[in-house]
Structure formats: structure tokens, C-alpha cells
VMD Tcl script that builds the backbone (N, CA, C; Angstrom):
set m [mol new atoms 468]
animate dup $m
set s [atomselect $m all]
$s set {name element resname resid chain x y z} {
  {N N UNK 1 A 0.415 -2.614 12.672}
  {CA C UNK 1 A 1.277 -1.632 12.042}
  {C C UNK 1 A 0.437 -0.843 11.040}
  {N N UNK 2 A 1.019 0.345 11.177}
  {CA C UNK 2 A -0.135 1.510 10.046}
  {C C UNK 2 A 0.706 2.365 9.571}
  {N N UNK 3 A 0.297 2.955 8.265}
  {CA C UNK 3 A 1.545 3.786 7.764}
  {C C UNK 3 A 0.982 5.126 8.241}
  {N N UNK 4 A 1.525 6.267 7.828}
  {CA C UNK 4 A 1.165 7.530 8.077}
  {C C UNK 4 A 1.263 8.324 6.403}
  {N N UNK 5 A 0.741 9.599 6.453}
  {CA C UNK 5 A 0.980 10.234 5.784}
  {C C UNK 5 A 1.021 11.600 5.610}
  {N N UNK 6 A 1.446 12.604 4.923}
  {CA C UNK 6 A 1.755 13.809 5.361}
  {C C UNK 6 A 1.562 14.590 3.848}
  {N N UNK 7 A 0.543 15.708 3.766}
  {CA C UNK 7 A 0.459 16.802 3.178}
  {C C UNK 7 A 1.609 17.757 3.015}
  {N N UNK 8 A 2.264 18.106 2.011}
  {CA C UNK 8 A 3.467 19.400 2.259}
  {C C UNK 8 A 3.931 19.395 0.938}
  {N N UNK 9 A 4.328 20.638 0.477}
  {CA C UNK 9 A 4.726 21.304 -0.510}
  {C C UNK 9 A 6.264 20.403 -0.699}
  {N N UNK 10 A 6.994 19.953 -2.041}
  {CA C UNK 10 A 8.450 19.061 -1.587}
  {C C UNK 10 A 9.049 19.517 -1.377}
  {N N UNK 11 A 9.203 20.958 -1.653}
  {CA C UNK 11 A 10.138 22.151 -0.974}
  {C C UNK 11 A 10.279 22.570 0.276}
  {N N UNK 12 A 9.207 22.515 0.812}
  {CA C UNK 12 A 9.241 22.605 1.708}
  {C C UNK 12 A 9.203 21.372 3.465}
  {N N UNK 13 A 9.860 19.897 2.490}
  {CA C UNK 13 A 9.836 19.111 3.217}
  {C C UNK 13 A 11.045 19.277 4.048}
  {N N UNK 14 A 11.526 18.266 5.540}
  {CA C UNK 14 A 12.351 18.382 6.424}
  {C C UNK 14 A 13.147 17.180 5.988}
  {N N UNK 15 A 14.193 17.436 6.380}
  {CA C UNK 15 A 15.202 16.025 6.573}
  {C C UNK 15 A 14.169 14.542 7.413}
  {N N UNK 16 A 13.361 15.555 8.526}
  {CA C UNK 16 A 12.751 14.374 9.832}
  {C C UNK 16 A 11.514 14.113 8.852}
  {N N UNK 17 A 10.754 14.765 7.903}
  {CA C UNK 17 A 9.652 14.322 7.492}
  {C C UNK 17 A 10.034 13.554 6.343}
  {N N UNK 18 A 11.165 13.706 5.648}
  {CA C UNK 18 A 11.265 12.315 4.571}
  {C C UNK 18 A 11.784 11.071 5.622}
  {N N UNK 19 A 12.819 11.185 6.752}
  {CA C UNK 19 A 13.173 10.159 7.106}
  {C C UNK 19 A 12.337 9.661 7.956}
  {N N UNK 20 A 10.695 10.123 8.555}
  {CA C UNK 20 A 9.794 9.563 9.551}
  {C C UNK 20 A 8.988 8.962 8.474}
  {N N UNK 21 A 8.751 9.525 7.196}
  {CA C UNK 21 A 7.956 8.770 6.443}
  {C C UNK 21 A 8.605 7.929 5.514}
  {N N UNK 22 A 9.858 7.600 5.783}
  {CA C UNK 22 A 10.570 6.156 4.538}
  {C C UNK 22 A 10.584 5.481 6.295}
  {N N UNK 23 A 10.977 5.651 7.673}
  {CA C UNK 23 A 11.025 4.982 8.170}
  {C C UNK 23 A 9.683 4.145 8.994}
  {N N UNK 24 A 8.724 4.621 8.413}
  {CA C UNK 24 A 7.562 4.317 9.346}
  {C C UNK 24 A 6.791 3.557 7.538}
  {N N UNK 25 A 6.514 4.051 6.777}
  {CA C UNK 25 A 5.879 3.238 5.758}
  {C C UNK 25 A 6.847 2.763 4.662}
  {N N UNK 26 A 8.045 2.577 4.927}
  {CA C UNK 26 A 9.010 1.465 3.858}
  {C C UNK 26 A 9.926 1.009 5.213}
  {N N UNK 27 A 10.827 1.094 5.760}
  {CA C UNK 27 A 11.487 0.609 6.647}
  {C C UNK 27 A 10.992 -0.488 7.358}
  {N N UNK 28 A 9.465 0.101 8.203}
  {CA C UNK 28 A 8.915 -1.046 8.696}
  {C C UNK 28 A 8.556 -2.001 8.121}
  {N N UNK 29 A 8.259 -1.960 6.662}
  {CA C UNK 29 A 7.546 -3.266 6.247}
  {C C UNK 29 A 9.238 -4.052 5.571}
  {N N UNK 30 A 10.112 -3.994 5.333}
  {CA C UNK 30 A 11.121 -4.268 5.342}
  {C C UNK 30 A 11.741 -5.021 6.569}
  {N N UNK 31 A 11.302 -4.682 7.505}
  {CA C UNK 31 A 11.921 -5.561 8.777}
  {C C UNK 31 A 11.095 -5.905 9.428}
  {N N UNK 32 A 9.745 -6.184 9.416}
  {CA C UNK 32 A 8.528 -6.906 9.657}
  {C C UNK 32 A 8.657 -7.967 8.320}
  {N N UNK 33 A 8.761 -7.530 7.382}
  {CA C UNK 33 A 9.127 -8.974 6.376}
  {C C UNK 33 A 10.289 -9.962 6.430}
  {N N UNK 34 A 11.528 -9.235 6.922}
  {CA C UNK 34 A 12.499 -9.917 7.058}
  {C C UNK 34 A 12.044 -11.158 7.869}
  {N N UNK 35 A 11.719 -10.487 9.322}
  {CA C UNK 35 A 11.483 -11.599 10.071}
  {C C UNK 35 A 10.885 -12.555 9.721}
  {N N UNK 36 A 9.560 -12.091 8.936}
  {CA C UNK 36 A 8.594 -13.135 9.054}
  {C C UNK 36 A 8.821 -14.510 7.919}
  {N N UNK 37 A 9.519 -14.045 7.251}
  {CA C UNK 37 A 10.537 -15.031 6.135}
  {C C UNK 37 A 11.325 -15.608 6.539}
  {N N UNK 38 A 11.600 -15.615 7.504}
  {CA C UNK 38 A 12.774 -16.892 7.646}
  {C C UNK 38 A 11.745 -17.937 8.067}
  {N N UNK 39 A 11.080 -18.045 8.896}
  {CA C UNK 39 A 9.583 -18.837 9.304}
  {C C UNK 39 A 8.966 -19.802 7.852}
  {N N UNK 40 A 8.841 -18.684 7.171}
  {CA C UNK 40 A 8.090 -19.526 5.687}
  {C C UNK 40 A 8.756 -20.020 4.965}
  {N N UNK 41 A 10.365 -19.412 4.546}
  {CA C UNK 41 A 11.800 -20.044 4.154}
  {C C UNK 41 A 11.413 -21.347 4.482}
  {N N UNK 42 A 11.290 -21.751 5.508}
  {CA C UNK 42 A 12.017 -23.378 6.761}
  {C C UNK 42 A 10.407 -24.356 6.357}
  {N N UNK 43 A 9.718 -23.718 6.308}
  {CA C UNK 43 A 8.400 -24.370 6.143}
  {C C UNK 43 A 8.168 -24.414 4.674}
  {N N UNK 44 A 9.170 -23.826 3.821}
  {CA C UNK 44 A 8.195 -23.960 2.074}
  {C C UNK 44 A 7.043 -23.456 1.694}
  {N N UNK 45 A 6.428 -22.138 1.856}
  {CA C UNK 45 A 4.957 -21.847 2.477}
  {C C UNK 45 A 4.767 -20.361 2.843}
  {N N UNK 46 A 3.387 -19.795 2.372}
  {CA C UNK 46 A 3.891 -18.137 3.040}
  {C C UNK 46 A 3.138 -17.101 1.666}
  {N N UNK 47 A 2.379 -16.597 2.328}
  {CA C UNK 47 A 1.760 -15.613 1.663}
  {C C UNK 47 A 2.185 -14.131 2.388}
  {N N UNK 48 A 2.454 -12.564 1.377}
  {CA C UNK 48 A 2.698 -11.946 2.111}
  {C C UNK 48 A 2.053 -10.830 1.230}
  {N N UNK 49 A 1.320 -10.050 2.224}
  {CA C UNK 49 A 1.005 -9.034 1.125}
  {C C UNK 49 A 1.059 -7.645 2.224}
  {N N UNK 50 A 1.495 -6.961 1.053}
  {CA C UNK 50 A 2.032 -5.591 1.656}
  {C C UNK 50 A 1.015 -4.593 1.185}
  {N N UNK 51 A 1.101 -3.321 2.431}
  {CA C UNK 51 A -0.425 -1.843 1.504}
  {C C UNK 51 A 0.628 -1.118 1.203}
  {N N UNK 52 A 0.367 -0.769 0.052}
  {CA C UNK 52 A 0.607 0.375 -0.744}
  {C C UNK 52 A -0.130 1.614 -0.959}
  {N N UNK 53 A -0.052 1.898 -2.294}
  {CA C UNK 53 A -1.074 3.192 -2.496}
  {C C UNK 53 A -1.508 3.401 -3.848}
  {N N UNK 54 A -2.137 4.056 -4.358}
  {CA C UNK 54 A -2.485 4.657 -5.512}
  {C C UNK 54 A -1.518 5.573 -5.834}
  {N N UNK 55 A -1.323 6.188 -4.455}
  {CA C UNK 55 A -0.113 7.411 -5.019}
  {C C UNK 55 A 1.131 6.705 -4.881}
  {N N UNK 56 A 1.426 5.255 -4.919}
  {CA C UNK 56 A 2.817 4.988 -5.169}
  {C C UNK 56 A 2.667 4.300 -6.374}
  {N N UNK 57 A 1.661 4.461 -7.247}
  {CA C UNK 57 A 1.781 3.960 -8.976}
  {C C UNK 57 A 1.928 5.207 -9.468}
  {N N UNK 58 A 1.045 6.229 -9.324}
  {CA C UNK 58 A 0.535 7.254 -10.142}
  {C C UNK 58 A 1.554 8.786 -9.183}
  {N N UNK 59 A 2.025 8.652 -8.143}
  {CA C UNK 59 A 1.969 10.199 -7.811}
  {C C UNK 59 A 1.399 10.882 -6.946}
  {N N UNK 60 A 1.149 11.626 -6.262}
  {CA C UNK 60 A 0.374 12.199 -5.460}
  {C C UNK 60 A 1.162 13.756 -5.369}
  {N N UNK 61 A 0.526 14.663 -6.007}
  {CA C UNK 61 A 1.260 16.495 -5.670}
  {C C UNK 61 A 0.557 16.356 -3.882}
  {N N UNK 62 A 1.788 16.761 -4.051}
  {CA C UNK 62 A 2.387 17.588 -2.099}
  {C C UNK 62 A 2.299 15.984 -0.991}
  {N N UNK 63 A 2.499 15.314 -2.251}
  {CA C UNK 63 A 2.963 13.527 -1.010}
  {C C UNK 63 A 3.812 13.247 -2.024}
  {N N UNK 64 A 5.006 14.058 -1.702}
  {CA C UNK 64 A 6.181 13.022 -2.654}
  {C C UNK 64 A 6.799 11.987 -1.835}
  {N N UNK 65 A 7.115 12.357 -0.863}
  {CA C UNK 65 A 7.825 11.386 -0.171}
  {C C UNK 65 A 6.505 10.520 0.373}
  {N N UNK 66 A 5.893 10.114 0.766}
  {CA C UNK 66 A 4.405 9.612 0.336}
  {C C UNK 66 A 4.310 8.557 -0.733}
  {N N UNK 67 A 4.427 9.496 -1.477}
  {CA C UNK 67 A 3.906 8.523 -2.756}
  {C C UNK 67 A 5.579 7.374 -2.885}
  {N N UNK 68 A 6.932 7.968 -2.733}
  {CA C UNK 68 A 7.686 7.627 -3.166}
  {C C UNK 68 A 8.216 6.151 -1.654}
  {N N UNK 69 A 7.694 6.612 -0.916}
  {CA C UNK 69 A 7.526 5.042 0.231}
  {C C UNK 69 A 6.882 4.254 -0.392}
  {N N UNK 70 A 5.438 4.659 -0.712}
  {CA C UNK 70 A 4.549 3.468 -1.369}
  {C C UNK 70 A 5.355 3.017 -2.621}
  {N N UNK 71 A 5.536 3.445 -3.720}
  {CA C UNK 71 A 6.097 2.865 -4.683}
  {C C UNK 71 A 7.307 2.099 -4.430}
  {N N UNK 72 A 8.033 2.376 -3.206}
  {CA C UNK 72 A 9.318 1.336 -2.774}
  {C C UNK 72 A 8.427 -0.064 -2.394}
  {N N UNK 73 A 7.328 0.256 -2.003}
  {CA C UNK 73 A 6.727 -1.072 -1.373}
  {C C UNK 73 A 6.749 -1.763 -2.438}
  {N N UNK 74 A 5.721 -1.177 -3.868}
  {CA C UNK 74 A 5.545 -1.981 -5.227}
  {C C UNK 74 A 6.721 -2.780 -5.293}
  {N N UNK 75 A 7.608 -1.925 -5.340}
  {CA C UNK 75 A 9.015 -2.442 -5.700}
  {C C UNK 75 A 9.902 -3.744 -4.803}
  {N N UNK 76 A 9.436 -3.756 -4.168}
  {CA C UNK 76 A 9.969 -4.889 -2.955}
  {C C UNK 76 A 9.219 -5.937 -3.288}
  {N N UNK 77 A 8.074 -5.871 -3.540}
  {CA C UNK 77 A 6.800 -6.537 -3.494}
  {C C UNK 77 A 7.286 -7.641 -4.459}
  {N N UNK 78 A 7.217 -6.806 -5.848}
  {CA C UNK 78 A 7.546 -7.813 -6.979}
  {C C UNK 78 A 9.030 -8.344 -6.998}
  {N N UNK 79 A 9.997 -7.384 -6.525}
  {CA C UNK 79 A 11.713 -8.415 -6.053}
  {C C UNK 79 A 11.673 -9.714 -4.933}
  {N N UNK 80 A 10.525 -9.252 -4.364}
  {CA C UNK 80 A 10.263 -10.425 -3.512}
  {C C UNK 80 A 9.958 -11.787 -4.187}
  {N N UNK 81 A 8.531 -11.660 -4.812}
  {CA C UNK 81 A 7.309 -12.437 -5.040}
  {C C UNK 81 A 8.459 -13.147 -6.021}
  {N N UNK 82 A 9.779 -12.884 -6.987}
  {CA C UNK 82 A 10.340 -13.287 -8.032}
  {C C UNK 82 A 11.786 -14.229 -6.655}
  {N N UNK 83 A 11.965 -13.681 -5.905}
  {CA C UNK 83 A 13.350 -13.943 -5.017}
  {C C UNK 83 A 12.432 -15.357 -4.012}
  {N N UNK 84 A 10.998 -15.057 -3.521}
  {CA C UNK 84 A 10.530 -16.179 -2.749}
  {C C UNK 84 A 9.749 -16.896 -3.511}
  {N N UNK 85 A 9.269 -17.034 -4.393}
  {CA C UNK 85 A 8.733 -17.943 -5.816}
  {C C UNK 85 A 8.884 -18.986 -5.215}
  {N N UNK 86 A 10.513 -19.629 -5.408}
  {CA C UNK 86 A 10.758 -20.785 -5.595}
  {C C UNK 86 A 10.664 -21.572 -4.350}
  {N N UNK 87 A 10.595 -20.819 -3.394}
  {CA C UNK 87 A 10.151 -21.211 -1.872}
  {C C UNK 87 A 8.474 -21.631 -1.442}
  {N N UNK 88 A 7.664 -21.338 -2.540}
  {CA C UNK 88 A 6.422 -21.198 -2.549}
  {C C UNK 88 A 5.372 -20.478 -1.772}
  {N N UNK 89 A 6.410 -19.252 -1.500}
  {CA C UNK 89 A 5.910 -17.968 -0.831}
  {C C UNK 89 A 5.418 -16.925 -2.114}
  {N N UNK 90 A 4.291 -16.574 -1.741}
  {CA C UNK 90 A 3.315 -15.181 -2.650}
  {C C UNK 90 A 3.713 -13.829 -2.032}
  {N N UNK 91 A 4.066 -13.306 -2.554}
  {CA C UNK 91 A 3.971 -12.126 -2.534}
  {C C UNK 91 A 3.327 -10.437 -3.385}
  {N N UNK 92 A 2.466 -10.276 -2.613}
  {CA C UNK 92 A 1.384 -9.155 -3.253}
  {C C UNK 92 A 1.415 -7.943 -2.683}
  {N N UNK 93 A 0.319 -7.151 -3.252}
  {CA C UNK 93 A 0.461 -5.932 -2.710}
  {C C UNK 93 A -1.273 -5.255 -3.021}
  {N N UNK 94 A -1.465 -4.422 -1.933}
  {CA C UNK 94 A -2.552 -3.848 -2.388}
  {C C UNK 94 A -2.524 -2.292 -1.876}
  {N N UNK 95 A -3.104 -1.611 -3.453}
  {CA C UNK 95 A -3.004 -0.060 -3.665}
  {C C UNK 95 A -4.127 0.128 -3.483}
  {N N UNK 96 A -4.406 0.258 -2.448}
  {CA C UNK 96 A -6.129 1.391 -2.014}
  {C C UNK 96 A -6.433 3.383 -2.601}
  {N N UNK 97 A -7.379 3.247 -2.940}
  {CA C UNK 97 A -7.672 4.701 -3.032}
  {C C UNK 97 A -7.991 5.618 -1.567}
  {N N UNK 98 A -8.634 6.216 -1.657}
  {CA C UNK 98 A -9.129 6.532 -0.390}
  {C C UNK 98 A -10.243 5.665 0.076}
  {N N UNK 99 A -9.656 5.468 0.822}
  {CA C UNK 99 A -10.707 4.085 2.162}
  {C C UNK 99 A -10.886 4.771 3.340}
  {N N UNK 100 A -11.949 4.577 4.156}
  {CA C UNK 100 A -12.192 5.428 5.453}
  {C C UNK 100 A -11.929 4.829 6.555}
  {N N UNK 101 A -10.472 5.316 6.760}
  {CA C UNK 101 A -9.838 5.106 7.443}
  {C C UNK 101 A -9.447 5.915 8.708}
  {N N UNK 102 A -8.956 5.363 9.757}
  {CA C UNK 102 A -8.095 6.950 10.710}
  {C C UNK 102 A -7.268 7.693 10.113}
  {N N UNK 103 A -6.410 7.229 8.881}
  {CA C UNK 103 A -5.700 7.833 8.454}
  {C C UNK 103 A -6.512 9.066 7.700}
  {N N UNK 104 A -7.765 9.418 7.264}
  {CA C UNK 104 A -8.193 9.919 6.414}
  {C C UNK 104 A -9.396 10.979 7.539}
  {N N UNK 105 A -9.629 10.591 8.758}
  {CA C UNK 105 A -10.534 11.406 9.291}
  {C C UNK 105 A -10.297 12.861 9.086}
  {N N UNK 106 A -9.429 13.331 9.312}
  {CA C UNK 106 A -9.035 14.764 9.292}
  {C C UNK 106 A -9.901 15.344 7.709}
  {N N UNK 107 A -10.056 14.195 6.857}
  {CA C UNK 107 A -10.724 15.409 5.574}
  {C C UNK 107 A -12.178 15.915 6.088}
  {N N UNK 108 A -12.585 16.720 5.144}
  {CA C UNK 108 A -14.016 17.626 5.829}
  {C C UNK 108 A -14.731 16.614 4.872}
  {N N UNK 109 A -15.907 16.936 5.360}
  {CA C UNK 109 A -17.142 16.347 4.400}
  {C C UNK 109 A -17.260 16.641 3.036}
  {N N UNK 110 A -16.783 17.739 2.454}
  {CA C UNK 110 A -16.933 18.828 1.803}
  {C C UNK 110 A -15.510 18.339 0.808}
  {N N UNK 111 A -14.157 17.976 1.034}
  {CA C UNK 111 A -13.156 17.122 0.686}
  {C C UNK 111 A -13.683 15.996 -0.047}
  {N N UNK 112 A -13.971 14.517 0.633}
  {CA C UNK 112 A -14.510 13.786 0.646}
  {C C UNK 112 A -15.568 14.027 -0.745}
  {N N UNK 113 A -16.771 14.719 -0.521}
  {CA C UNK 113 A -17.410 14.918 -1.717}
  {C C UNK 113 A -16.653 14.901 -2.950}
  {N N UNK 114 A -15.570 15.874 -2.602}
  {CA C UNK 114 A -15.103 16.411 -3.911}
  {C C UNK 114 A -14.241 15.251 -4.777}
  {N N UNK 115 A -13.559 14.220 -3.762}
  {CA C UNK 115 A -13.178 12.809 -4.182}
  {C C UNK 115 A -13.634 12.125 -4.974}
  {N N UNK 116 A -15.225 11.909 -4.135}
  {CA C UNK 116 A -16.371 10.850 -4.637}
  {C C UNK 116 A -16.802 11.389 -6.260}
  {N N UNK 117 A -16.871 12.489 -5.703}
  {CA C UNK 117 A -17.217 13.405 -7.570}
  {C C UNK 117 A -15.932 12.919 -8.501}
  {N N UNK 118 A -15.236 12.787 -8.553}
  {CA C UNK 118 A -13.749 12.008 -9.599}
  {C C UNK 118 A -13.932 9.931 -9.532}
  {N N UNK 119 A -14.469 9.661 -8.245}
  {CA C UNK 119 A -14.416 8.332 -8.700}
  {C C UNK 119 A -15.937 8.086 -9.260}
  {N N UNK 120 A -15.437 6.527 -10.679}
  {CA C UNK 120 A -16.798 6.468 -11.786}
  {C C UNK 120 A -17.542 5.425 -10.121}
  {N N UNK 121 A -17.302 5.226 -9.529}
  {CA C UNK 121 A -18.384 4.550 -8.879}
  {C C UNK 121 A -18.867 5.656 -7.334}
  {N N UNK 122 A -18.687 6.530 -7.447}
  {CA C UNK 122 A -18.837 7.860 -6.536}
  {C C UNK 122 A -19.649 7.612 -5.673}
  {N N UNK 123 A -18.354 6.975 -4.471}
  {CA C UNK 123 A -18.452 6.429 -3.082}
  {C C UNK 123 A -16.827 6.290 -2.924}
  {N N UNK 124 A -16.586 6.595 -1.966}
  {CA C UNK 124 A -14.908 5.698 -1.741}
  {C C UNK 124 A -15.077 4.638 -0.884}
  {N N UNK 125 A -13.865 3.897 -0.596}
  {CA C UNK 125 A -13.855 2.703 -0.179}
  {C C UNK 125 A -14.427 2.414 1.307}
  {N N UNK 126 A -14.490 0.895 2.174}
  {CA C UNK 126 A -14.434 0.866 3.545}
  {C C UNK 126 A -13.327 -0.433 3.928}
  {N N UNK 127 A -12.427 -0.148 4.679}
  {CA C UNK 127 A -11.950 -1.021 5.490}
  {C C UNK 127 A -12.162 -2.877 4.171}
  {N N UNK 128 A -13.413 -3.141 4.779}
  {CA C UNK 128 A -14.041 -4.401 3.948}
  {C C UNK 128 A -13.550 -4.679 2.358}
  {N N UNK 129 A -13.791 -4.074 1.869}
  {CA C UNK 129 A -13.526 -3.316 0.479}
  {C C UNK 129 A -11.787 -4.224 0.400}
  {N N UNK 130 A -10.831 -3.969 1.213}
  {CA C UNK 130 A -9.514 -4.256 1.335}
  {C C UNK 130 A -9.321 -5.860 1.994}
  {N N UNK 131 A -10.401 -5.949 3.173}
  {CA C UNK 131 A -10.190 -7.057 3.757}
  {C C UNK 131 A -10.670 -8.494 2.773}
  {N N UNK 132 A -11.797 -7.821 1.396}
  {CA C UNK 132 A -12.405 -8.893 0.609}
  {C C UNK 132 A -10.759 -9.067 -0.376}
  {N N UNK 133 A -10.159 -7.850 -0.563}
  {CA C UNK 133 A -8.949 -8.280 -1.499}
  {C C UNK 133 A -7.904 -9.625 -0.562}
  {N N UNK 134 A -7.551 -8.785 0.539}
  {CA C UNK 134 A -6.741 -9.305 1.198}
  {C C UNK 134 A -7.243 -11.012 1.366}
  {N N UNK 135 A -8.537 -11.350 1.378}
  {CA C UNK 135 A -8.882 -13.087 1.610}
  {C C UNK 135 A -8.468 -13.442 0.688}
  {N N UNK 136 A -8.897 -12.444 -0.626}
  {CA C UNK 136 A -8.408 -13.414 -1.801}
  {C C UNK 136 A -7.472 -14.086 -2.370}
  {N N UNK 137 A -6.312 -12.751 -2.059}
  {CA C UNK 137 A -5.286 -13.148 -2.265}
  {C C UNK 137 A -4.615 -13.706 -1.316}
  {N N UNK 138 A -4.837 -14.614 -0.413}
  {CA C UNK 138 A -4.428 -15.522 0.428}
  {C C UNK 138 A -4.868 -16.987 0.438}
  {N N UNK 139 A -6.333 -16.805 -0.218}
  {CA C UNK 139 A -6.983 -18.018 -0.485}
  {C C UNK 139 A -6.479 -18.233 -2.272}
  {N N UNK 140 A -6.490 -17.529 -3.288}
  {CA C UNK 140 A -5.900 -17.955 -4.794}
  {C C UNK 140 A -4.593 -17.973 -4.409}
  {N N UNK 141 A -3.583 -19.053 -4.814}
  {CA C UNK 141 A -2.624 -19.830 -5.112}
  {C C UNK 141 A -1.727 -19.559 -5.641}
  {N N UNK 142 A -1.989 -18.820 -6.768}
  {CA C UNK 142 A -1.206 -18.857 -7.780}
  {C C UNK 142 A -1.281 -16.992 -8.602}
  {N N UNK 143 A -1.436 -16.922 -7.409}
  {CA C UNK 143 A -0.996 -14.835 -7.692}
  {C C UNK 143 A -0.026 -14.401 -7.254}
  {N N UNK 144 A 1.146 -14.268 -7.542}
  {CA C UNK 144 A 2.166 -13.074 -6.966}
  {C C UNK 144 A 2.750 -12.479 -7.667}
  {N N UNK 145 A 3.934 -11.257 -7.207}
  {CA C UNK 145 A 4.377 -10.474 -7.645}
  {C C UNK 145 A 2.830 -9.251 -8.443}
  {N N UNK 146 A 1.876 -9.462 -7.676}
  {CA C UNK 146 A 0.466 -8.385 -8.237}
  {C C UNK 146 A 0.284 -7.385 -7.376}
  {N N UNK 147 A -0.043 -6.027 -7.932}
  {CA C UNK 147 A -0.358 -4.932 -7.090}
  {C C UNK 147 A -1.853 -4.865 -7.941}
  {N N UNK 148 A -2.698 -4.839 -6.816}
  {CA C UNK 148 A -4.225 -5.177 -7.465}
  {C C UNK 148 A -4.588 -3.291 -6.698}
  {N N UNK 149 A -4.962 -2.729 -7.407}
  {CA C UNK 149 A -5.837 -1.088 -7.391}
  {C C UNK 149 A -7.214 -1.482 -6.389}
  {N N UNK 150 A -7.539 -0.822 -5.429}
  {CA C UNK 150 A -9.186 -0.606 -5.194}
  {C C UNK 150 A -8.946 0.708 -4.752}
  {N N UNK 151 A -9.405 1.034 -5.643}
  {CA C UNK 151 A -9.934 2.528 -5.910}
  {C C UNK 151 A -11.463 2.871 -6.747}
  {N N UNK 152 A -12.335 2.282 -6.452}
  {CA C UNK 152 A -13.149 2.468 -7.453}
  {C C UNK 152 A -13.026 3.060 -8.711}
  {N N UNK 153 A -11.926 2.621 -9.436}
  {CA C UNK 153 A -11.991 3.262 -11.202}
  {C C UNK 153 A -11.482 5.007 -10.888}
  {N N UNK 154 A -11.238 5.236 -9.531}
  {CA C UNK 154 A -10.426 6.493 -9.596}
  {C C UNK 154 A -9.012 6.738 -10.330}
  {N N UNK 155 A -8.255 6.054 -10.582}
  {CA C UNK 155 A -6.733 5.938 -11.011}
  {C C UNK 155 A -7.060 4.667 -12.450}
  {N N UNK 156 A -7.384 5.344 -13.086}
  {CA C UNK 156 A -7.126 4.176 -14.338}
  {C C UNK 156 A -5.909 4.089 -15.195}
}
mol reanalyze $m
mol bondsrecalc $m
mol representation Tube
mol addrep $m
């Protein structure tokens, strides 16, 4: 499962582009979690961590509905991690900056630069970068309800 995302003025958004983007990056992870909780419910057990964004802490101009999926995730994340606690299910979240991703091919080289020039470690992320968060927080114990940033120091 992969989220999408979409460039556009909020004025000029559609009925189909807020409801393809709450139903494809908040909907799905909502009923991909459902399921997978009743499983860890019955077993006592269960780590779950959801992607978010940078632009669902901070914002993103011309990704409102964008930014405002991701921040529903935050928000689930920590009603969760507090609602499955006592089950000894984790629940996390991780807000990536720009990572080079499919989702991100479409920027020019020339984009990209102009990114790297705003983050203090001026490089953006890879794939890895997310997959070293994601071990961690599956292997530490005793983290939930956390939305951990990799963004290289872009969003402070």
C-alpha cells in the first residue's frame, strides 16, 4: 500500500481530489488497521506503525488536503497507541521529509537541489533512511503513541 499525493491550489481542489486523497492515504490505513487488530487484540501483542508526513505536522501550501490526510494519520496514531496500550500493542508513526521515492520522481533535478539547499544536512532522504526507523521501532518496546521526523533537520 502507498499513499499518493497531489499539487493544487485549495481553491481550486475537486470534490474527487479531496475524496481520492482522504480515501487512498487516511481511509486505507484505517481499514488495513482495523483488520490487522483484531489478530494482535487475541494474541496480546502487535506493533503498528503508520507513514505520515512532515506536511501533516507542519502544513504543506497547495497540499492541503495532503497535508490534512497525513495529520489524520498523527491523529489515529496516538488514539490508537493510548486505546491498544493496554493490549500491549505499539503504535507509531513515521513523518518523512522528502525521501526518493516513486512518489517524488516527477521533481526535476533543479527542484530537488532547491530542497537539499533548505535541509541543514543537504541531501534528502533514501528509502533505508525509513526502513532503519521502521526496525527500530519494532525492535524498542516501549515507544508508542511517537511520530519520530526524518527529514534531515528540514522541519524543526
Amino acid at each position: 500500500m502507498h499513499g499518493i499525493s497531489q499539487i493544487k491550489l485549495f481553491t481550486d481542489l475537486t470534490d474527487e481530489d479531496i475524496n481520492n486523497m482522504i480515501d487512498i492515504n487516511l481511509k486505507s490505513v484505517f481499514y488495513v488497521t482495523q483488520e490487522g487488530v483484531k489478530n494482535m487484540i487475541q494474541n496480546k501483542e502487535g506493533c503498528i506503525i503508520n507513514m505520515s508526513s512532515i506536511w501533516g505536522i507542519t502544513g504543506g501550501s497547495c497540499e492541503v488536503h495532503y497535508s490534512a490526510t497525513k495529520a489524520g494519520i498523527i491523529g489515529m496514531t496516538k488514539a490508537l497507541a493510548k486505546e491498544l496500550g493496554p493490549s500491549n500493542i505499539r503504535v507509531n508513526a513515521i513523518a518523512p521529509g522528502l525521501i526518493m521515492t516513486d512518489m517524488n520522481k516527477e521533481l526535476s533535478k533543479e527542484e530537488i537541489k532547491d530542497v537539499e539547499a533548505e535541509i541543514p544536512l543537504m541531501k534528502i532522504g533514501m528509502p533505508e533512511d525509513i526502513a532503519d526507523c521502521v526496525y527500530m521501532l519494532i525492535k524498542n518496546e516501549y515507544i508508542t503513541g511517537e511520530v519520530i521526523k526524518i527529514d534531515g533537520g528540514w522541519i524543526a
